[in-house]
N, C-alpha and C positions, 0 to 999 in steps of 0.2 A: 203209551205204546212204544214199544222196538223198534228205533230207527238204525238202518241198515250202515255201515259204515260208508258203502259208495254214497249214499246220498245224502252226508253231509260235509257242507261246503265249507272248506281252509279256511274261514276267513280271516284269521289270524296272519297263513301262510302268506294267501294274496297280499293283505296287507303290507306284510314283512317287502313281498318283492315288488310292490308297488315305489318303496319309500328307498328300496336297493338303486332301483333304475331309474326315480328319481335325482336319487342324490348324485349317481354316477350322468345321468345327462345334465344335470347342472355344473358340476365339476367341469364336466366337458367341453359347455359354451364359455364358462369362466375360462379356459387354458388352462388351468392349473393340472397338469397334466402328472406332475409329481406326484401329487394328492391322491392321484387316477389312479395312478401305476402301482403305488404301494397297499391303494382299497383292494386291488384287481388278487395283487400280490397275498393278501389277509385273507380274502377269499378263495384264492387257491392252494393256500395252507389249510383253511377250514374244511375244506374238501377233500382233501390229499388226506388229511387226518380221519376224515369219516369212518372208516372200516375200522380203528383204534375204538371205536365205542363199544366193542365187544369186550375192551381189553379184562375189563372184571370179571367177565363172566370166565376168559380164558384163565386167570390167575385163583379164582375163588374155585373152578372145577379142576384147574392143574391139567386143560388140555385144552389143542386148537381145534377140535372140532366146529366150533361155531363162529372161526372167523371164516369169512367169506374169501376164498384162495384167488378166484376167478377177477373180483372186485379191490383184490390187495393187487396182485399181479398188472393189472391192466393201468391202476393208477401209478402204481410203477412204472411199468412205460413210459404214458404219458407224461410223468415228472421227467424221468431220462430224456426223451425227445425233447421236450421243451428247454432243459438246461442246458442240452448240448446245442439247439438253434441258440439258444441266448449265450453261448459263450462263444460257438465259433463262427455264427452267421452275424446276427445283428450288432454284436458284441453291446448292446443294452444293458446296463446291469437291473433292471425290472424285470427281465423274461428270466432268467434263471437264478435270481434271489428266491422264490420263494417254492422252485422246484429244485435247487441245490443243497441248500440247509436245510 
């Protein structure tokens, strides 16, 4: 029978973010806070990159209709805000390594 997409359960997904929030609360009680920062850092490069997964369909149609304006723009922001707190508030080089490059 047809099962509906709402009603099956990630459990890949979970899994995946079980083993995230794991490893970053273990890193945590260890201190190794460098470890933390540069995970933290990979992950909001991978995120920041997310709306780029259109980028074939823009290249192979030769238009941007299908990238998402609203979800480019805003993580825009976001990277700008955070590399500007990380270069002229905390002066941290982990808060705006991976929303400056």
């Amino acid at each position: 029978m047809y099962q509906s997409v709402a009603t099956v359960v990630p459990t890949k997904l979970y899994t995946f973010s079980a083993f995230v929030i794991a490893f970053a609360t273990y890193t945590f009680m260890k201190g190794n806070y460098k470890l933390l920062g540069s995970f933290g850092c990979a992950l909001a490069v991978i995120l920041s990159g997310s709306p780029l997964v259109t980028l074939a369909t823009v290249v192979r149609d030769k238009s941007t209709a299908s990238l998402p304006f609203a979800t480019s723009f805003t993580t825009w922001c976001n990277a700008f805000s955070w590399a500007s707190y990380g270069l002229l508030v905390a002066h941290d080089p982990m808060v705006p390594t991976s929303n400056y490059y």
